[in-house]
C-alpha positions in Angstrom: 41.4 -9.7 98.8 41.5 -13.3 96.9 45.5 -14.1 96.1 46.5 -14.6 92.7 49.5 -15.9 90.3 49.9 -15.7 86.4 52.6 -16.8 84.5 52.7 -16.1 80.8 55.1 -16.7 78.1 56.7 -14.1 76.2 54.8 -14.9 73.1 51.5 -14.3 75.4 52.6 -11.2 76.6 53.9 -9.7 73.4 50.6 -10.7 71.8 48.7 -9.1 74.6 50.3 -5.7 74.6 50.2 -5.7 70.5 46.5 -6.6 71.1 45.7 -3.9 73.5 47.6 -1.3 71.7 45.8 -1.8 68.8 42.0 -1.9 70.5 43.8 1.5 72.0 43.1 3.0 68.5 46.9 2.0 67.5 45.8 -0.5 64.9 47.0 2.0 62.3 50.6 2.6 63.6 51.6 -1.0 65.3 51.3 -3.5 62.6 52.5 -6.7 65.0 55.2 -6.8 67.7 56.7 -9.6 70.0 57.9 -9.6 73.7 61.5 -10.7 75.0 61.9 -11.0 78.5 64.9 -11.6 80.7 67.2 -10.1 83.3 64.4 -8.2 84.9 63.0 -6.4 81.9 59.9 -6.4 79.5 61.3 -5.0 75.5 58.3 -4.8 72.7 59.9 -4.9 69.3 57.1 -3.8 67.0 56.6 -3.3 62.9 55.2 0.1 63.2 53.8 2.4 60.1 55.0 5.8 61.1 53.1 9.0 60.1 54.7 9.8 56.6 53.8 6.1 55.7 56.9 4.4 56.6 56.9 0.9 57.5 59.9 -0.3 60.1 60.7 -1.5 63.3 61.3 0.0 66.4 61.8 -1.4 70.5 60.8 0.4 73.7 62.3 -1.5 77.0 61.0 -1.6 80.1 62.4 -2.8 83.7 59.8 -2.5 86.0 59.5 -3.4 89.4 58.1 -2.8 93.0 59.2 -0.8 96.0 59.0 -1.5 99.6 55.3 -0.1 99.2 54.6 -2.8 96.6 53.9 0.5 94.2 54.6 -0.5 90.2 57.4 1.6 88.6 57.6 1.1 85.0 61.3 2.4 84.5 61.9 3.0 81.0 65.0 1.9 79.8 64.8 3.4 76.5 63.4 3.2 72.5 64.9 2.7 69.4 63.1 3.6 66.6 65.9 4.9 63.9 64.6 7.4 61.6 60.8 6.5 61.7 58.3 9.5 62.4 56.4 8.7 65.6 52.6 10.2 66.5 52.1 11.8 69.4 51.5 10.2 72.3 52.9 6.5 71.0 55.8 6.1 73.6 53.2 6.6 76.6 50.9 4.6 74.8 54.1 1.6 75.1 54.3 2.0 79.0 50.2 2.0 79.2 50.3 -1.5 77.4 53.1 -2.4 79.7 51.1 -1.6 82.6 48.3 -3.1 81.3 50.0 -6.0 80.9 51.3 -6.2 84.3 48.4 -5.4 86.7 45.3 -5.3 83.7 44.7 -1.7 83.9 46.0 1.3 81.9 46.6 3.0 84.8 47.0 2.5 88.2 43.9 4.3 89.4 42.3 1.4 87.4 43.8 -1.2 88.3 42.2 -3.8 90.6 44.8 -5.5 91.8 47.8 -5.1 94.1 51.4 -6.9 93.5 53.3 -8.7 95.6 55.8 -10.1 93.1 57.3 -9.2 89.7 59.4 -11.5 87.8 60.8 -11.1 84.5 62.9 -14.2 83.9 64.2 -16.7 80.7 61.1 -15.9 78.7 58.8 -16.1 81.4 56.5 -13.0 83.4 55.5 -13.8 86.7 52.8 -11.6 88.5 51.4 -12.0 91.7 49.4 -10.4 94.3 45.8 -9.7 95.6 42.8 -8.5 94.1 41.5 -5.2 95.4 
């Protein structure tokens, strides 16, 4: 029940979801990424190899927030990732990072904390909330 606040950059958050999606067992597809967030929403652009051995880029966005229950909703916004030949399972493995990113937990089962706020501003995430 202890309140909480972080604030992280987008550099810090990009780096984060890059990190976790590799220690995922992505370390063979995403090669590096970045964050950019504004207006409310999270994109990961991210050098990806693809499964015929094609390096190139590819961005997933994001615009979560909270409803009146102060339940997480991810809201995909949408990928681009041109001709490159994704595995399976690599555009949910984008929204677990995002979660992950948000509340520390892949999922929200896991998660052991509850939001209060959700900003996604000039560069800038802003979390806060209890712990469970």
């Amino acid at each position: 029940g202890q309140p909480f606040m972080i604030k992280a950059t987008q550099q810090q958050v990009g780096d984060y979801m890059v990190q976790v999606m590799q220690l995922s067992g992505w370390s063979n597809t995403i090669k590096a990424g970045n964050a950019v967030i504004g207006t409310g929403q999270l994109r990961l652009d991210a050098a990806i190899l693809d499964t015929a051995g094609t390096f190139g880029t590819g961005t997933v966005t994001f615009q979560p927030t909270l409803d009146a229950t102060s339940t997480l909703r991810l809201n995909p916004q949408g990928g681009q990732f041109g001709t490159l030949q994704l595995p399976a399972g690599l555009t949910a493995a984008f929204g677990d990072a995002v979660l992950e990113a948000l509340t520390g937990a892949k999922t929200p089962d896991l998660s052991k904390v509850s939001l209060t706020m959700l900003s996604l501003d000039g560069g800038i995430m802003q979390v806060a909330g209890t712990t469970k």
